[in-house]
C-alpha positions as CSV (number, residue, x, y, z in Angstrom):
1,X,11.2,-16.8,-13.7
2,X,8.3,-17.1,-11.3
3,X,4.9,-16.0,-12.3
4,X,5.1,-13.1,-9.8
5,X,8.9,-12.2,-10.9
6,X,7.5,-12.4,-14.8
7,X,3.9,-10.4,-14.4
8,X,6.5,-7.7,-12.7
9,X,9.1,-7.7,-15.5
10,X,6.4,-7.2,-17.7
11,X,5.0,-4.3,-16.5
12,X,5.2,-1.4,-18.9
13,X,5.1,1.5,-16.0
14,X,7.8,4.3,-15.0
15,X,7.7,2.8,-11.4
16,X,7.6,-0.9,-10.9
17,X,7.0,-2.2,-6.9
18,X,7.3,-5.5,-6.7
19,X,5.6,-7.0,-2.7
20,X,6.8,-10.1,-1.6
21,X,7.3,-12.4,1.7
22,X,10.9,-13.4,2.7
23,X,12.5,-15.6,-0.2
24,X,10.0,-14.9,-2.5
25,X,13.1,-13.6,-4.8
26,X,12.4,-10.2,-4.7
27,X,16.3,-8.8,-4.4
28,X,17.1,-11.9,-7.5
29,X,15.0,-10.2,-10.0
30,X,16.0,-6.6,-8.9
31,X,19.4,-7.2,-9.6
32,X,18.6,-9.4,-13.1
33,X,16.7,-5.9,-14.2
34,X,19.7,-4.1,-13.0
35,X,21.6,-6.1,-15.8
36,X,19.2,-5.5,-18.1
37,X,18.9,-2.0,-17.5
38,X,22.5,-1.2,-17.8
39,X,22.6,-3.3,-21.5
40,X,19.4,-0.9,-22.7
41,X,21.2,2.2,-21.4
42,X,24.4,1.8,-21.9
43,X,27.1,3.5,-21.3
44,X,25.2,5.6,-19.4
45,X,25.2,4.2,-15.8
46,X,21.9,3.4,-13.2
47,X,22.2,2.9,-9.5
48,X,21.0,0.2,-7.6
49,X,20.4,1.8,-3.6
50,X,20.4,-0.8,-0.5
51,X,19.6,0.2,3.0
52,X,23.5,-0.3,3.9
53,X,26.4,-0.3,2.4
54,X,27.3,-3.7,4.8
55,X,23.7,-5.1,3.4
56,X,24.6,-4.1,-0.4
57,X,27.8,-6.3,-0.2
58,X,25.5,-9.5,1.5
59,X,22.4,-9.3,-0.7
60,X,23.0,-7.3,-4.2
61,X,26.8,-7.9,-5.0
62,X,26.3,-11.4,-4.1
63,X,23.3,-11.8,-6.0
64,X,25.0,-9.7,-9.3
65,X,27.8,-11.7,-9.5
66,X,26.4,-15.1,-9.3
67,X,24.2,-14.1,-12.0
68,X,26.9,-12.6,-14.2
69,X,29.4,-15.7,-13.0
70,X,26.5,-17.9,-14.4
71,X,25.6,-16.3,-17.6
72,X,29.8,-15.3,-19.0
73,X,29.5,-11.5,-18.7
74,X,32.4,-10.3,-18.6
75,X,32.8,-8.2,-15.6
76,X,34.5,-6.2,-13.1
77,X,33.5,-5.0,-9.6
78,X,35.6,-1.8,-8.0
79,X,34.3,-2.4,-4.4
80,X,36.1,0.8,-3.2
81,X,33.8,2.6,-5.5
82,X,30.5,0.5,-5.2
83,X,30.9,0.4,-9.4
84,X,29.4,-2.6,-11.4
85,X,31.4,-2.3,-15.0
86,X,29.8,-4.8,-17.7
87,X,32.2,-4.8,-20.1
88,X,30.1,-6.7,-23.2
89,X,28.0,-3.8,-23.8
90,X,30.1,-1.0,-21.2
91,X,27.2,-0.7,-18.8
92,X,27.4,0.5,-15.4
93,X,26.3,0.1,-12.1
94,X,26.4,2.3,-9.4
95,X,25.6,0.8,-5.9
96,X,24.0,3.5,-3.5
97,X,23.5,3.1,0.0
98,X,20.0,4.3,1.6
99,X,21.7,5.3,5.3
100,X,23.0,8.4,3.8
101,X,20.9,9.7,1.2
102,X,22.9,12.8,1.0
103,X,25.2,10.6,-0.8
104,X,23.0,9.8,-3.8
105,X,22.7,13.7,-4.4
106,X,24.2,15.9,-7.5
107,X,24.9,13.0,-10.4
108,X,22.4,12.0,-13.3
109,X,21.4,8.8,-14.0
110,X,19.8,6.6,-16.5
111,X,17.4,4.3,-13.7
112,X,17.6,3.1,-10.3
113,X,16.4,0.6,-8.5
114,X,15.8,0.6,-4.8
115,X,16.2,-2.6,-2.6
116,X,13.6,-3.0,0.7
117,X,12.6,0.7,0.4
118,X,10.5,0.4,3.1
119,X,12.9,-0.1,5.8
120,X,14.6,3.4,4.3
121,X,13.7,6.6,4.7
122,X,11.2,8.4,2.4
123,X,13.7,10.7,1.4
124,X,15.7,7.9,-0.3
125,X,12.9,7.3,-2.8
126,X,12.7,11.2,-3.4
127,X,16.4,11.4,-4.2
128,X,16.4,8.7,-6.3
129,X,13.4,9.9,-8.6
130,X,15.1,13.3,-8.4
131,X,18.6,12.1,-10.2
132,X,16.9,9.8,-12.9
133,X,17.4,12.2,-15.3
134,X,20.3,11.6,-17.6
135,X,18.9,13.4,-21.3
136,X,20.3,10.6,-23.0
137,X,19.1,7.8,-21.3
138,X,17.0,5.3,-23.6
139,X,14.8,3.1,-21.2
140,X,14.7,5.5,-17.8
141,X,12.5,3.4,-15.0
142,X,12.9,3.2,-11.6
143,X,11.7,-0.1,-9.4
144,X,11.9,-1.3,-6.1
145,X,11.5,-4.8,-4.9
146,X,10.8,-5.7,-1.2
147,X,8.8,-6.5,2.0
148,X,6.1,-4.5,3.3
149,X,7.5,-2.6,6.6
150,X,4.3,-1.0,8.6
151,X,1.8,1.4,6.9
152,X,4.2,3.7,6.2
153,X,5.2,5.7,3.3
154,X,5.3,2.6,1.3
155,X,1.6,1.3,1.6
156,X,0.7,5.4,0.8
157,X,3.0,5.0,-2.6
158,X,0.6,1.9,-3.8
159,X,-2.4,4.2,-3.0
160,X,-1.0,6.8,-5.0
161,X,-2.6,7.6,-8.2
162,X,-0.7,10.8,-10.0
163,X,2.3,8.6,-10.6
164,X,2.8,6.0,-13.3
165,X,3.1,3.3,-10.9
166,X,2.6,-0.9,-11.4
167,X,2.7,-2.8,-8.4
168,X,3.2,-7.2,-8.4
169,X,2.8,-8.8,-5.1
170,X,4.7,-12.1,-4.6
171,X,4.2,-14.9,-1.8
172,X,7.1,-16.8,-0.5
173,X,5.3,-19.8,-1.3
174,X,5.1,-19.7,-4.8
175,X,8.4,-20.0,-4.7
176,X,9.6,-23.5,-5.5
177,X,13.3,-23.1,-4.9
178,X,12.7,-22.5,-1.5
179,X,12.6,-26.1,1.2
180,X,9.3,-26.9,2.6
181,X,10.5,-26.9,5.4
182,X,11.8,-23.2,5.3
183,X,8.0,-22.2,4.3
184,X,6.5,-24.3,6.9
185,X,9.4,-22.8,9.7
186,X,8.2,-19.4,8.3
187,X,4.0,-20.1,8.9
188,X,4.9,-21.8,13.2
189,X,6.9,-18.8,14.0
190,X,5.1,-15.9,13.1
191,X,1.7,-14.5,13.9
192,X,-0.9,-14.1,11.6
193,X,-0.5,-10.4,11.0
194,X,3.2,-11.1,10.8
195,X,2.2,-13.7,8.0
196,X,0.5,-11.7,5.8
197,X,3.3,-9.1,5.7
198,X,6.4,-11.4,5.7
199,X,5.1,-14.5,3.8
200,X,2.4,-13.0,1.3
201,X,4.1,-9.8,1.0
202,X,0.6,-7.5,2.2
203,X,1.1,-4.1,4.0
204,X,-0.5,-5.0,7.7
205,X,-0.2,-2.9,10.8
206,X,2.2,-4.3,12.8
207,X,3.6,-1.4,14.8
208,X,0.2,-0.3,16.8
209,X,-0.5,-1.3,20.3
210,X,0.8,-3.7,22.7
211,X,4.6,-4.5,21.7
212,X,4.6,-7.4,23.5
213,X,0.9,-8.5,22.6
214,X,1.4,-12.4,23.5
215,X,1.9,-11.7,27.3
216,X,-0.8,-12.8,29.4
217,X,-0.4,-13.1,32.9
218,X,-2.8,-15.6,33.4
219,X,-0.3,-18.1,31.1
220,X,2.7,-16.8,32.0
221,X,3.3,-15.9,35.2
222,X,3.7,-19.2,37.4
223,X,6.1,-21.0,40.4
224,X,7.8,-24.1,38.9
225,X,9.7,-26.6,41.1
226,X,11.3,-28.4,38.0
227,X,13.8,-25.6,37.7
228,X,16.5,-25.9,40.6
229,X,18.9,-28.2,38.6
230,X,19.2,-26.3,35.1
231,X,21.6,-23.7,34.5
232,X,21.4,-20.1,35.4
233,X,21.8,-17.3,32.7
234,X,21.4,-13.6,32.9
235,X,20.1,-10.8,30.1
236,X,21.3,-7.5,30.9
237,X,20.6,-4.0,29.2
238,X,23.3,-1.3,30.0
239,X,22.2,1.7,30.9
240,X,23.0,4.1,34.1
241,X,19.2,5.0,34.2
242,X,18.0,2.2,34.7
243,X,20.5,-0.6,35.0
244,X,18.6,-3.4,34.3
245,X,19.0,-7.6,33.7
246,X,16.5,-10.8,34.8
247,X,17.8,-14.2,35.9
248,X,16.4,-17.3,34.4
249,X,16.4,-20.9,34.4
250,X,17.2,-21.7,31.1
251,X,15.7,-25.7,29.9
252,X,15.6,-27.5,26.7
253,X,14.1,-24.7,24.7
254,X,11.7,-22.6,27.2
255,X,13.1,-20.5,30.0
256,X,12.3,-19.7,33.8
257,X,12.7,-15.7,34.6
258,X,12.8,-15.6,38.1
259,X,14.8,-12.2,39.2
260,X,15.4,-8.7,37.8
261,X,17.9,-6.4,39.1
262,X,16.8,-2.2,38.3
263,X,19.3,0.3,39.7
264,X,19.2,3.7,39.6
265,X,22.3,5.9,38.8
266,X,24.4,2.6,39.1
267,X,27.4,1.2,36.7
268,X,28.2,-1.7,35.5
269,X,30.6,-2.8,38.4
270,X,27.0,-2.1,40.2
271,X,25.3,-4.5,38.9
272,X,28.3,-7.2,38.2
273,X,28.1,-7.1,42.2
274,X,24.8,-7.7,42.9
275,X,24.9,-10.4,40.1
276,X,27.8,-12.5,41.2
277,X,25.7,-12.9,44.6
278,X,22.9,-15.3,42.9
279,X,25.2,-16.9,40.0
280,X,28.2,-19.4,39.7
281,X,31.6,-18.0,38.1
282,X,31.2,-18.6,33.7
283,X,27.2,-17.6,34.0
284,X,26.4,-16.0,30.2
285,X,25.1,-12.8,29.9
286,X,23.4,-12.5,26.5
287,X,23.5,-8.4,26.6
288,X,23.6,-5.4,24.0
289,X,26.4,-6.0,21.4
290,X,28.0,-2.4,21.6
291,X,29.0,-3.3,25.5
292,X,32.2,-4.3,23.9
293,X,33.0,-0.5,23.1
294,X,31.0,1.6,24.8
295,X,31.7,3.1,28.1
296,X,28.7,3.5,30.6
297,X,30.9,3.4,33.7
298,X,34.5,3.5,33.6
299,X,37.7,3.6,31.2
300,X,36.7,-0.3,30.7
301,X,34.4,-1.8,28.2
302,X,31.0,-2.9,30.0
303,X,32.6,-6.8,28.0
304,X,35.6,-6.4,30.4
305,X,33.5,-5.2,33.4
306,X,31.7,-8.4,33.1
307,X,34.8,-10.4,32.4
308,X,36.4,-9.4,35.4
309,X,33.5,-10.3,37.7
310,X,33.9,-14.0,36.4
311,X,31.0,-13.2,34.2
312,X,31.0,-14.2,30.3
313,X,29.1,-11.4,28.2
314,X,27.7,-13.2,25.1
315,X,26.6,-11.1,21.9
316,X,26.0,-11.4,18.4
317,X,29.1,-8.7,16.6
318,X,26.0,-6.2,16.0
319,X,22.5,-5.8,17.8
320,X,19.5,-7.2,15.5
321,X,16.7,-4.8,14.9
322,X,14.2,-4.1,17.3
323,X,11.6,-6.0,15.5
324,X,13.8,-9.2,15.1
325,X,13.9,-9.1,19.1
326,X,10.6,-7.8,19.4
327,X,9.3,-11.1,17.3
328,X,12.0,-13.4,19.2
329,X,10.2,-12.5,22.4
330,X,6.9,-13.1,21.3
331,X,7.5,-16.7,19.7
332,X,8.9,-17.5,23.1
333,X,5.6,-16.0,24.8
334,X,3.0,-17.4,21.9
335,X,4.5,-21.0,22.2
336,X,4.7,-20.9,26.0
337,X,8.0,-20.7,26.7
338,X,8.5,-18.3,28.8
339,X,7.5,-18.1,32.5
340,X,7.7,-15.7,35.2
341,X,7.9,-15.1,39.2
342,X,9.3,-12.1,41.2
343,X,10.2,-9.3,38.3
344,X,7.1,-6.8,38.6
345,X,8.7,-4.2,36.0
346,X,9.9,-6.7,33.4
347,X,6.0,-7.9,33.8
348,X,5.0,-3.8,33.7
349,X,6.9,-3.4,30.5
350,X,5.2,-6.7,28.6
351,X,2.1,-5.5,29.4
352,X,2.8,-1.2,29.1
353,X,5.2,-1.0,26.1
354,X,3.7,-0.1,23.2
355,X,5.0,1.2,19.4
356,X,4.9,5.1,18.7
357,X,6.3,5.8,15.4
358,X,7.1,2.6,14.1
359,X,9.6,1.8,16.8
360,X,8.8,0.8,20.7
361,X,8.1,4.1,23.1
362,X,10.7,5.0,25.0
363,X,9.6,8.1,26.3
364,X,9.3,6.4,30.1
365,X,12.9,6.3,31.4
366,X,11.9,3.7,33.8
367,X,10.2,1.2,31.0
368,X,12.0,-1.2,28.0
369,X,15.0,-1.7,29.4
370,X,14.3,-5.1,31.1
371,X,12.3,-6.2,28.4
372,X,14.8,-4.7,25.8
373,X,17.6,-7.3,27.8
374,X,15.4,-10.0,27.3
375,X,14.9,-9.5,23.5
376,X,19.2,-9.5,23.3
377,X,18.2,-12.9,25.2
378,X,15.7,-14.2,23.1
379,X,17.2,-13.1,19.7
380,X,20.9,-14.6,20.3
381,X,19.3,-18.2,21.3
382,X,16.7,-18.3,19.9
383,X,16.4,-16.7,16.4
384,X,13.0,-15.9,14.1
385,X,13.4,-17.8,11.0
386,X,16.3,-16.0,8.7
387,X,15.5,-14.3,5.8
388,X,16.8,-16.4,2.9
389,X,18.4,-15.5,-0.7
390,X,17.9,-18.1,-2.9
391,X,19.6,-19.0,-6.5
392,X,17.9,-19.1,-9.5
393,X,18.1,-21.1,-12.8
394,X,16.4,-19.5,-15.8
């Protein structure tokens, strides 16, 4: 184990919280415990609660069956249930998922463990500590292992002092099985406050102010004459109030915004019409991935719309969080690459938007869109640093 992973395991408390950076194998020792947990209880069975149910299957199952692969347990998994069975000792592990917490109601359980709680609702953490019950359980704990997401409930829970509570903090740097050169990727492309949250695993305030704090239009907002010979691409946002995309130059790694379009009450034939206008036929539009379903205009997909306007739509299969976007955009911005002529909104929302809530404040109809099409932009070619899960020998 690391040090971090061992000072945490350690810990003789009815909660354990263990803090950590990407990488720093915060889900790896959750789901070791998890192991261990169901051996000290058993056959009475704990749960094991990810944000998703899509998540569980990329991060814990993964992670519990390479580690029960490595060590000979003899196991089964019943993914139609979401049911761990550990057949050396008959232990069991339930796998609950935190997007519907009214799922993890009405059973009794022996522990639980709870995997980035802090991009889950409060009310997963309640229900949890409500069914860790079971009368016959032997070694009841509960722990949750991941990154710190905004002050929200999770930096109050540390400050908390009428619960039996032992919190480890774990920096992705101490952990050798991790490339330099994924530590060194993850210290270039964030910003300090972003640092101290994702890398050392601290609880910072990163969802107050500007959104778009990098933008300065002293920097960024410029004529270039070394543009006319690149390619053209588009970032569009579908809406019907407002309709919005910006046109760009796109180079070797920095891009050149140089139009927006913003219509009122319009569809997407709209604004494939006023597009076509200033593009060649094949331009990409890097856009919001549910424009392959979702009908803002017509019995056609928005995809299609595009499609048949000799435009090619270009998505990831589902949209990234706000804050992957969010941080895509101001990488771009923070490493100058990013410029801007003739869009005065897009330039309106970098310099307006600002968080509410933990999430960007939308309560202007006429603001975010522009700048939410250039995140889909930003995000799709050029990504933040992933977040990692790394193998362990012990």
């Amino acid at each position: 184990m690391l040090p971090h992973q061992l000072k945490w395991w350690e810990l003789d408390t009815f909660y354990k919280l263990m803090l950590g950076g990407y990488g720093s194998g915060k889900t790896y020792i959750g789901a070791l415990r998890s192991i261990y947990l169901s051996y000290l209880n058993a056959p009475i069975a704990g749960m094991y609660v990810s944000p998703s149910y899509g998540l569980s299957q990329k991060t814990i199952v993964i992670t519990l069956k390479e580690i029960m692969n490595r060590t000979g347990l003899d196991y089964s998994y019943n993914q139609m249930k979401g049911e761990f069975h550990i057949r050396n000792w008959d232990g069991h592990i339930w796998l609950g998922s935190g997007d519907r917490p009214e799922s993890l109601q009405g059973m009794n359980i022996s522990w639980a463990g709870i995997d980035e709680p802090f991009i889950q609702k409060k009310d997963v953490f309640d229900q949890v500590t409500a069914r860790v019950r079971h009368p016959k359980a032997k070694a009841s704990e509960i722990f949750l292992t991941g990154t710190p997401e905004q002050m929200n409930w999770g930096y109050e829970l540390t400050n908390r002092t009428d619960i039996d509570l032992g919190v480890v903090v774990g920096s992705t740097l101490d952990n050798e099985h991790l490339s330099e050169e994924y530590k060194t990727n993850l210290l270039t492309a964030y910003s300090k406050e972003q640092i101290d949250a994702y890398v050392y695993g601290k609880f910072v305030n990163l969802t107050q102010g500007r959104v778009y704090s990098e933008f300065d239009r002293n920097e960024h907002l410029t004529k270039r004459d070394d543009v006319k010979n690149l390619p053209i691409i588009i970032a569009m946002d579908f809406n019907v109030d407002y309709a919005s995309a910006i046109l760009m130059y796109k180079g070797n790694g920095w891009y050149h915004i140089f139009k927006e379009y913003r219509m009122m009450n319009a569809t997407t034939y709209d604004m494939a019409e006023a597009m076509i206008k200033d593009v060649p036929d094949g331009t990409p539009v890097y856009c919001d991935a549910s424009g392959s379903a979702r009908r803002s205009s017509s019995t056609q997909s928005d995809f299609n719309i595009l499609r048949s306007y000799n435009l090619k739509p270009v998505s990831p299969r589902k949209n990234p969080p706000v804050k992957d976007r969010v941080n895509a955009v101001q990488k771009l911005l923070r490493d100058s690459k990013l410029t801007f002529e003739n869009c005065p909104n897009l330039i309106m929302d970098l310099e307006q938007n600002v968080w509410r809530g933990g999430d960007i404040d939308k309560r202007n109809p006429k603001q975010t869109h522009l700048s939410d099409a250039l995140g889909y932009m930003a995000h799709y070619l050029n990504p933040i640093v992933k977040r990692v899960a790394v193998s362990q020998q012990w």
